[in-house]
KOLTORDREN-715300 format. One record per residue: residue in one letter; x, y, z of N, C-alpha, C, O, CB in turn. Coordinates in steps of 0.2 Angstrom, whole numbers. Glycine has a CB too. Layout:
<nodes>
+-----+-------+-------+-------+-------+-------+-------+-------+-------+-------+-------+-------+-------+-------+-------+-------+
: res :   n_x :   n_y :   n_z :  ca_x :  ca_y :  ca_z :   c_x :   c_y :   c_z :   o_x :   o_y :   o_z :  cb_x :  cb_y :  cb_z :
+-----+-------+-------+-------+-------+-------+-------+-------+-------+-------+-------+-------+-------+-------+-------+-------+
:   A :     X :     Y :     Z :     X :     Y :     Z :     X :     Y :     Z :     X :     Y :     Z :     X :     Y :     Z :
...
+-----+-------+-------+-------+-------+-------+-------+-------+-------+-------+-------+-------+-------+-------+-------+-------+
</nodes>
This chain:
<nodes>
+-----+-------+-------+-------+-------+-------+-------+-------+-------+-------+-------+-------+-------+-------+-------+-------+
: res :   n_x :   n_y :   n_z :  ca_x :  ca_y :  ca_z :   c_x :   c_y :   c_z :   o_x :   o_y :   o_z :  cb_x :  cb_y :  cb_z :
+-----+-------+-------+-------+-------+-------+-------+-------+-------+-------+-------+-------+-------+-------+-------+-------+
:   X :  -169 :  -103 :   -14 :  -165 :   -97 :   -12 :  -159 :   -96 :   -16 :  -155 :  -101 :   -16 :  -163 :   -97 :    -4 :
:   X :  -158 :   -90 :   -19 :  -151 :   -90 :   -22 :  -148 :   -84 :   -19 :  -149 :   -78 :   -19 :  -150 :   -90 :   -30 :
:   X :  -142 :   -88 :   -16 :  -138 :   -85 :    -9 :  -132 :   -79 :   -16 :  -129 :   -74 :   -14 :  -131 :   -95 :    -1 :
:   X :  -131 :   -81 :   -22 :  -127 :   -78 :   -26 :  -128 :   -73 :   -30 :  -124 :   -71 :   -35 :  -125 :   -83 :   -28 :
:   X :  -135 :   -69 :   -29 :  -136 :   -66 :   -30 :  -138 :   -61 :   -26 :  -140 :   -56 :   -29 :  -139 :   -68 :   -34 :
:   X :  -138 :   -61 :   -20 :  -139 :   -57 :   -15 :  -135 :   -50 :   -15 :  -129 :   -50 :   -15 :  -138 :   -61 :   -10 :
:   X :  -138 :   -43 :   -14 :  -134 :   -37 :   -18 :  -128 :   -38 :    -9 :  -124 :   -33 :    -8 :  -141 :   -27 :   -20 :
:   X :  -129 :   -43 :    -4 :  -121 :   -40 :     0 :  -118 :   -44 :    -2 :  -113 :   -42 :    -2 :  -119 :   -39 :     9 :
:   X :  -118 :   -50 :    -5 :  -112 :   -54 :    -7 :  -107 :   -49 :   -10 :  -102 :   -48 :    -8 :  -115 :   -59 :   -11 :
:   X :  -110 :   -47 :   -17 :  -106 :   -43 :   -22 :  -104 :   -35 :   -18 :   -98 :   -33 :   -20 :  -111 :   -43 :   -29 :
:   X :  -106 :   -32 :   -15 :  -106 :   -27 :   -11 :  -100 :   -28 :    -6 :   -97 :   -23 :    -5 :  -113 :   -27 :    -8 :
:   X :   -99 :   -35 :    -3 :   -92 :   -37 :     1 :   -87 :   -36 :    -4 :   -82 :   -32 :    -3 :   -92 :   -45 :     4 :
:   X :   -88 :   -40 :    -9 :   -82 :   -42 :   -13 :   -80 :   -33 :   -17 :   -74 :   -31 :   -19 :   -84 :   -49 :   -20 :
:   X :   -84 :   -31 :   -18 :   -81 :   -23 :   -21 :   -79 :   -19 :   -14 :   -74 :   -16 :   -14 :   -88 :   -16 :   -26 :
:   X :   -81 :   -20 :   -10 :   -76 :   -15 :    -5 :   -71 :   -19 :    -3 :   -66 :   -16 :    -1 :   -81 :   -12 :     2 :
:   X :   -69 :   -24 :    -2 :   -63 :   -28 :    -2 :   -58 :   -26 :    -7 :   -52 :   -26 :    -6 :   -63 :   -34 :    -3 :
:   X :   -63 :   -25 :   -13 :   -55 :   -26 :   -19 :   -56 :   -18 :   -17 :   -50 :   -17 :   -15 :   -56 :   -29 :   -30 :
:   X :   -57 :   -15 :   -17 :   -57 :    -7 :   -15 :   -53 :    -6 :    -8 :   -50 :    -1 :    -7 :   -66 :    -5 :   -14 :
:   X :   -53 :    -9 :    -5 :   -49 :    -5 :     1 :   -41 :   -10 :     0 :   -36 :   -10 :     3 :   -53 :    -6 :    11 :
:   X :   -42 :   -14 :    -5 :   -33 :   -15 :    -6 :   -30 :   -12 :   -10 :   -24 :   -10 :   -10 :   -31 :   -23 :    -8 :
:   X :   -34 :    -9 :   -16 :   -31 :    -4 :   -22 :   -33 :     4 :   -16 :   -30 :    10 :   -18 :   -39 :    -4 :   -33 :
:   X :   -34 :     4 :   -13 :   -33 :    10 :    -7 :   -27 :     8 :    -3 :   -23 :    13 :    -3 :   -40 :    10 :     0 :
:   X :   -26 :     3 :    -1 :   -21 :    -2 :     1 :   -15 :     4 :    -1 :   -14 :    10 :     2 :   -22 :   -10 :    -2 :
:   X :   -12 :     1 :    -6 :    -8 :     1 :   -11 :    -6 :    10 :   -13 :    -1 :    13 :   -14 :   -13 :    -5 :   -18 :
:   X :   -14 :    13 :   -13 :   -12 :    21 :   -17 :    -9 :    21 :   -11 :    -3 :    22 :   -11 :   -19 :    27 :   -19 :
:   X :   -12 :    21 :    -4 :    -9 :    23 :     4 :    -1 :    22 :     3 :     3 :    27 :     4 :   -13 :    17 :    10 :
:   X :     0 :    14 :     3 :     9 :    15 :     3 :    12 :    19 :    -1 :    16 :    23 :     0 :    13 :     9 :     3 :
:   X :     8 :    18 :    -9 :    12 :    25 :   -14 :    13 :    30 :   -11 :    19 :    33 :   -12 :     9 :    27 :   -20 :
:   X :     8 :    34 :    -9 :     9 :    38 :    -5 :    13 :    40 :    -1 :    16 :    46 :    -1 :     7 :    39 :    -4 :
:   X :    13 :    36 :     4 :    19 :    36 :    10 :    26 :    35 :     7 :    31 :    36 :    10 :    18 :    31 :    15 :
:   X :    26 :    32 :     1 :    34 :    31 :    -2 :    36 :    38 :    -6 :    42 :    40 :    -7 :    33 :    23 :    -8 :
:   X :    30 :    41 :    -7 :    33 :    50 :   -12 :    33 :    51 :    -6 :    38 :    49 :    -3 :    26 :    57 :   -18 :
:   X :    30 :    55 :    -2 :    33 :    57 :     4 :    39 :    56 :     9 :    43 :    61 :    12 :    28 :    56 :     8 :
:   X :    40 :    50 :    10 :    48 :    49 :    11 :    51 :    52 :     8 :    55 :    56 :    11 :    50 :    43 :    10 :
:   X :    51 :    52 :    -2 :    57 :    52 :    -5 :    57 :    62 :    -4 :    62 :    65 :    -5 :    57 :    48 :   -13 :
:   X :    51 :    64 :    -4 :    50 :    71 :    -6 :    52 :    74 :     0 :    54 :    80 :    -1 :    43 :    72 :   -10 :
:   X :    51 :    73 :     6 :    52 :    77 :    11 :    59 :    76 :    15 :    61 :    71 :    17 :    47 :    77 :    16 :
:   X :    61 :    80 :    16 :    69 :    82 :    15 :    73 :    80 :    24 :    77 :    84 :    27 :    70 :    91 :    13 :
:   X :    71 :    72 :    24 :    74 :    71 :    30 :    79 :    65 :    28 :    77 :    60 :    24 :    69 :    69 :    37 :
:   X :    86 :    67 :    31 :    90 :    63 :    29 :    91 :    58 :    32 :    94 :    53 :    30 :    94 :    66 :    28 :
:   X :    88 :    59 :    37 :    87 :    51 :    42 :    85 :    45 :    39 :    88 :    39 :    39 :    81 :    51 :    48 :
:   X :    81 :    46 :    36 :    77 :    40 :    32 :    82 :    39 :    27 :    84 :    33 :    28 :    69 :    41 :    28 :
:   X :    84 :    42 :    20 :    89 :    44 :    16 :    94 :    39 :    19 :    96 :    35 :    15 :    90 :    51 :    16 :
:   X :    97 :    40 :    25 :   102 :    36 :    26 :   102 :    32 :    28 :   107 :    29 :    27 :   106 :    36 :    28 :
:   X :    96 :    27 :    32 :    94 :    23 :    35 :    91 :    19 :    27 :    94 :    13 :    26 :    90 :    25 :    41 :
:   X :    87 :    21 :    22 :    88 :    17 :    17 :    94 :    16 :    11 :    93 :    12 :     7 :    83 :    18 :    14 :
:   X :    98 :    20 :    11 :   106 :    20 :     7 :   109 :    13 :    13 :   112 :     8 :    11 :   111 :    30 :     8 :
:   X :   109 :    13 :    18 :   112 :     9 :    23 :   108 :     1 :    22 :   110 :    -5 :    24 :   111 :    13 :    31 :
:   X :   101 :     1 :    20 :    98 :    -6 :    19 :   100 :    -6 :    11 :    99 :   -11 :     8 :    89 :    -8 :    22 :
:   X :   100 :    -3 :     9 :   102 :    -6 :     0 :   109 :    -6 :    -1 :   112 :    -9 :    -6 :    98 :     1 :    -8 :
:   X :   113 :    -2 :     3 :   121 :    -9 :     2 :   121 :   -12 :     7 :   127 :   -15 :     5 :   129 :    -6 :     2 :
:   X :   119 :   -16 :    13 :   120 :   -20 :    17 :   116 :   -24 :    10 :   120 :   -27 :     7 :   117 :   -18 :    25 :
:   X :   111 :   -26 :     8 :   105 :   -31 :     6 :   111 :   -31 :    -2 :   111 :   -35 :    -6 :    94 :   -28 :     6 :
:   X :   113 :   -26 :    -3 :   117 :   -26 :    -9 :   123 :   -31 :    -9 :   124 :   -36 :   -13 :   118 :   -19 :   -10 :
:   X :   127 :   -30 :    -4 :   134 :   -35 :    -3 :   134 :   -40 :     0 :   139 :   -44 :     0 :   138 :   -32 :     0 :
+-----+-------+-------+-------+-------+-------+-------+-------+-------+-------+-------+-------+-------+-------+-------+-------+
</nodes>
């Protein structure tokens, strides 16, 4: 039996690396949206962690 050729072995490992590069587009996303939608709440609450972590 060759357990390493089996089509779900490789079938696991692409949807794994697939849903972390999904992963990854997801937070990009959520990081344009932060910057692009015009709430200043967030705006000051990250200006307030980048000079606190700054000084």
């Amino acid at each position: 039996m060759t357990i390493g050729n089996h089509p779900l072995s490789g079938g696991s490992e692409a949807i794994s690396s697939l849903s972390f590069s999904s992963r990854l587009l997801l937070l990009l996303l959520l990081l344009l949206l932060l910057l692009l939608l015009p709430t200043h709440k967030y705006h000051r609450l990250l200006f307030a962690l980048y000079t606190t972590h700054r000084y």
